[in-house]
C-alpha positions, 0 to 999 in steps of 0.5 A, a space after each residue: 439119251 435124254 439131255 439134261 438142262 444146267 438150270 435143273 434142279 440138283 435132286 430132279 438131276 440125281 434122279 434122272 441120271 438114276 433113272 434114265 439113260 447116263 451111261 456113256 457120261 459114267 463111263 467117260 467121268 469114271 473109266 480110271 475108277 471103273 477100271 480100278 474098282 473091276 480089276 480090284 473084284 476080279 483079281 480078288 474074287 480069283 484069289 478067294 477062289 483059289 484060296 478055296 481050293 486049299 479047304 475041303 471041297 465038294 466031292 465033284 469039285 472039278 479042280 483043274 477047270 476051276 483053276 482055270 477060271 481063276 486064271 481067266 481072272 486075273 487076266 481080266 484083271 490084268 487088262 484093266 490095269 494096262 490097258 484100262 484107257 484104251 478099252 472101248 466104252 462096250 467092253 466096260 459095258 459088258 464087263 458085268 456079264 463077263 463076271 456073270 460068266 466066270 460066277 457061273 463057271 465057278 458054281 459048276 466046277 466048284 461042285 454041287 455042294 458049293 452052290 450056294 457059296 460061290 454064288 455070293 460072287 454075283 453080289 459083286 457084279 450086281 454092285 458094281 453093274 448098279 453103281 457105275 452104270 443106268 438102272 437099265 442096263 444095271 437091271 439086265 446085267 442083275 437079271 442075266 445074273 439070275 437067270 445064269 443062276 438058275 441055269 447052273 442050279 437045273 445043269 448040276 444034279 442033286 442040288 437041294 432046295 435049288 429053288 430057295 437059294 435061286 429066290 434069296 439070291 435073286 432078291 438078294 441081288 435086286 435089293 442091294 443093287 437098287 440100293 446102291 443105286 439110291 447111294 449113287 444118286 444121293 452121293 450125286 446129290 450131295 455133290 451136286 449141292 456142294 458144287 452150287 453152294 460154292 458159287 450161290 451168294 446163300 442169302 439172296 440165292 444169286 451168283 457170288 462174286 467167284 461165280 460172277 468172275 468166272 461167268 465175266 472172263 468166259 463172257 469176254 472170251 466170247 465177246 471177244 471171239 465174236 466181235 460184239 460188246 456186252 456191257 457190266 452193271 455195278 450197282 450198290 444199295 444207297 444208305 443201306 447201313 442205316 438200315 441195318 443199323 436201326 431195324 437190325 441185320 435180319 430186316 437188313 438180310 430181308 431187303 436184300 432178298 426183296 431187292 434181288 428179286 426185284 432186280 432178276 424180274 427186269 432181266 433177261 434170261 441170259 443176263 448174270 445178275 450176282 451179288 458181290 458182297 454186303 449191298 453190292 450187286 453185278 450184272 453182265 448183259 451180253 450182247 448189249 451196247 451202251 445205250 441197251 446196258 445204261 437202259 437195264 441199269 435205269 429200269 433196275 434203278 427205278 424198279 427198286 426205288 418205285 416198288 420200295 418207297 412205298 413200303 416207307 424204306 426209302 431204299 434207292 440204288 446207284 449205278 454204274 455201267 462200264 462197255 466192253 471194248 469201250 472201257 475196258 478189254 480185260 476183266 479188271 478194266 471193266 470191274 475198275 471203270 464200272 466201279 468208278 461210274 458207281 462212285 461216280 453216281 454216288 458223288 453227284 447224289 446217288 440214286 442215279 445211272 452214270 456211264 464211264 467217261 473220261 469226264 467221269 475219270 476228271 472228276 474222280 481224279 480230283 477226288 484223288 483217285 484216277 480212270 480205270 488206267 489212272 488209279 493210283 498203281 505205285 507205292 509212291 503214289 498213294 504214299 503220297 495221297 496219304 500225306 496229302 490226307 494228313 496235311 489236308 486234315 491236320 496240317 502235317 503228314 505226322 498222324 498217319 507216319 507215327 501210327 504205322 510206327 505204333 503199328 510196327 512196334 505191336 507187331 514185334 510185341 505180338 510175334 509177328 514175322 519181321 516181313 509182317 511188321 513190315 507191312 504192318 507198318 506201310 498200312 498204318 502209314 496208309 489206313 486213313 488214305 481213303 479221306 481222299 475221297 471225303 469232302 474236306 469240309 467234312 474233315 475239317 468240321 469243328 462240331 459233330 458230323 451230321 449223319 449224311 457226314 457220318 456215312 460219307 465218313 464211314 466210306 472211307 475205309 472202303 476207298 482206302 482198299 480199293 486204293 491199296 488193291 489197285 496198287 497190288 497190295 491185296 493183304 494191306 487193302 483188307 487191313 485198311 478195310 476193317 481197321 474201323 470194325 470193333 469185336 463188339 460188332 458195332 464197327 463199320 463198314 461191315 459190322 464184323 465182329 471179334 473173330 471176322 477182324 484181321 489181328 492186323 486191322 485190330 492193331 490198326 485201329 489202337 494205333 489210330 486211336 491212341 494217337 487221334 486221343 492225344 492230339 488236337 483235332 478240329 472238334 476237340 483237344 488233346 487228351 493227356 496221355 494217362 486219360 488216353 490210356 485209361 480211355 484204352 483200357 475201358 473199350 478194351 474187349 468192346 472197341 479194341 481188342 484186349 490182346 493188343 491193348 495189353 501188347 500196346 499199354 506195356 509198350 507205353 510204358 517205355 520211353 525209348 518207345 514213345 520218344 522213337 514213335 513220336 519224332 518227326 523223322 520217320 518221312 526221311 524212311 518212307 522211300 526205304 519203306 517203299 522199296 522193301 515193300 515192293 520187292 
């Protein structure tokens, strides 16, 4: 039998399992199926057989014998219901010629003028013998079928044109047989295709991030059983966004392919190099310790800043490299201190490899955000950060407390269920808690930021997940994420547009807005509230969604609301906030 690679093609696998010898592979995947579909044409083909007994016959239909056959049927079709898992593999092998037999023994005892008709019952055994088995064993059983055919044709006398019915019937049969099987091999196609869409990133042809979850537990499974470390790259394009930005997505979708297959060059065949999203990629080296893994991320690292400053792109890639049982002995450690040398690498410059460490968790901590074991996992905690933020920036927890209160208020305007707006109203306290990972100068700065500040900015939606999902909040961390895209699609960080937003982020980003407008910042004075509204009202459609502006311009109009959304009181609620949250 011949072994099939997993790296083949789809369409060269459909062939083979067409073309060569997959029997035993049918038979164990489909036995359930193939136990069905024969005791579906036994049963019924035995019913139509004595159906026919009812209607006029040949005069030299032997009706007893006949009966029998039919009987002999539906026992066989008894015992594929019963006993369909313990028959052997041969005995759904031979099925078909079983079913060649009765066809045959019908033909004779149906009489010499039912020839032609009860020979249509050899269609269904050539179906089913194409369908579920090899093209060469599907060939014997049409070919025995045949053959019975013509045995039948020469035992009964008096049979005319024998020969023409033998010859349509034998035609008949290969040609629809061989046709079946093309659908089965299309079928197996389409199937095989769907299969590998579910795990293939589609524009640069790598592994997804499932794909790449799944191939990371089953390598720690492995490394594990054996007792060896495997290391795990993390690497991200540096300034990538500027691309995009000024030469469009297409010549960004471009780089991406021309980067990943620089990158699967410098590997070895049994390294899993996926891409996780946007300009983020993964790798996982197995049998790697941690000086062999730093040295692939550093040959990657050149690779692509080598070959790609010479077409004036300037492209470079941080790295950061996390070893199994060193860093991490679960899939979530490993990812988390992997991701934390990667900011790491970003921090101290970019374009660099930096290996996880407990100085590496230092720093980082001083940034706010701790070691694979020291993210911040309590509400309270990044409570806290986000405070910090806010007193840090504007010198008072106010801005980040009175924007989840417009938050929650929209939600109850806009329908949304009570434990929603909830929610809604912890991710507006804590959309803006990735600042902690931006420099406060930057922050601070009393004029326009310039565009290295822009992009270190623009970061900090990213850090404020990462820190919301390491504390379980997974629906809050997408919120935080996108609450700076604009259905336009002109946002950041990832340029979505209107029907790619969460209606939750849409509602954040108003909030925001709204109460950024109508207080001081560093670069800039209040608006009054009117020029505030009026500013709403002008982006709706571009920046800010016209559903929630709608819901929060009406809500302005209330006193009772603004006077509830601007009070200083809402920090003595955030401990009863943290608790509901948490159940």
């Amino acid at each position: 039998m011949l072994e099939m690679s997993p790296h083949l093609d789809p369409p060269l696998k459909a062939r083979l399992r067409f073309s060569s010898g997959m029997s035993t592979t049918r038979i164990v995947e489909d036995r359930a199926l193939m136990a069905r579909t024969f005791a579906y044409l036994f049963g019924i083909g035995g019913t139509l057989a004595l159906l026919t007994l009812l209607l006029p016959g040949s005069p030299d239909r032997a009706e007893l014998p006949f009966a029998a056959v039919a009987v002999e049927a539906y026992l066989t079709t008894a015992l594929f219901i019963l006993a369909y898992d313990r028959l052997p593999q041969w005995f759904f092998r031979i099925s078909p010629m079983l079913g060649n037999l009765l066809v045959a023994l019908a033909i004779v005892f149906g009489g010499t003028q039912a020839t032609g008709a009860y020979a249509l019952f050899y269609f269904w055994v050539a179906l089913a013998a194409f369908y579920f088995f090899e093209l060469r064993w599907a060939m014997v059983c049409g070919a025995v079928a045949s053959i019975s055919y013509a045995g039948v044709l020469n035992f009964q006398s008096g049979v005319q044109l024998g020969q023409l019915k033998w010859l349509m019937l034998t035609g008949g049969l290969f040609v629809s047989g061989v046709i079946m099987g093309l659908l089965r091999s299309r079928a197996e196609h389409l199937v095989g295709q769907l299969s590998t869409a579910a795990s293939i990133d589609v524009l640069t042809g790598l592994p997804n991030r499932r794909e790449f979850d799944t191939k990371l537990r089953h390598e720690l499974a492995r490394a594990k059983r054996v007792g060896i470390e495997f290391g795990l790259v993390w690497l991200d394009l540096d300034r990538f966004q500027p691309i995009n930005d000024s030469a469009g997505h297409h010549a960004g979708d471009l780089l991406l392919e021309r980067v990943a297959r620089l990158m699967r060059s410098e590997l070895r065949e049994s390294d899993t190099l996926a891409r996780l999203g946007g300009d983020e990629f993964g790798v996982i080296v197995p049998e790697a310790a941690q000086v062999d893994t730093y040295l692939l991320a550093e040959r990657l690292r050149k690779r692509v800043r080598e070959t790609l400053e010479d077409g004036g792109n300037g492209l470079t890639v941080s790295a950061g490299v996390a070893i199994f049982g060193r860093h991490g002995s679960t899939p979530q450690e490993l990812i988390a201190a992997g991701e934390q040398a990667l900011l790491a690498a970003k921090r101290l410059g970019r374009d660099r490899t930096v290996i996880f460490s407990d100085e590496v968790a230092s720093n980082l901590l001083e940034l706010g955000l701790g070691a694979a074991n020291e993210l911040p996992t309590s509400l309270e905690t990044i409570l806290s950060l986000a405070e910090l933020v806010d007193v840090n920036q504007m010198g008072s927890a106010r801005h980040s407390q009175v924007v989840g209160r417009y938050a929650e208020a929209m939600g109850e305007k806009i329908g949304l269920y009570p434990d929603d707006v909830q929610r809604l109203r912890l991710a507006g306290i804590l959309h803006d808690v990735g600042k902690i990972g931006v420099r406060g100068s930057i922050l601070a700065k009393p004029g326009p930021l310039t565009a290295a500040e822009m992009e270190e900015m623009r970061t900090h939606p990213e850090i404020g997940a990462r820190i919301a999902r390491n504390a379980g909040l997974s629906d809050i961390a997408l919120w935080i994420s996108a609450h700076h895209e604009r259905p336009d699609g002109r946002g950041y960080p990832l340029g979505l547009s209107e029907g790619e937003i969460p209606l939750e982020a849409r509602i954040l980003a108003v909030g925001d807005a709204y109460e950024a407008m109508t207080n001081d910042r560093a670069y800039r004075s209040a608006m009054n509230e009117s020029k505030a509204r009026a500013e709403l009202r002008r982006n709706a459609g571009s920046q800010f969604d016209e559903r929630v502006i709608e819901a929060f311009l009406s809500l302005l109009e209330s006193d009772a609301f603004d006077e509830l959304a601007r009070t200083n009181g809402v920090q003595a609620e955030m401990s009863s906030l943290s608790a509901s949250s948490t159940k």
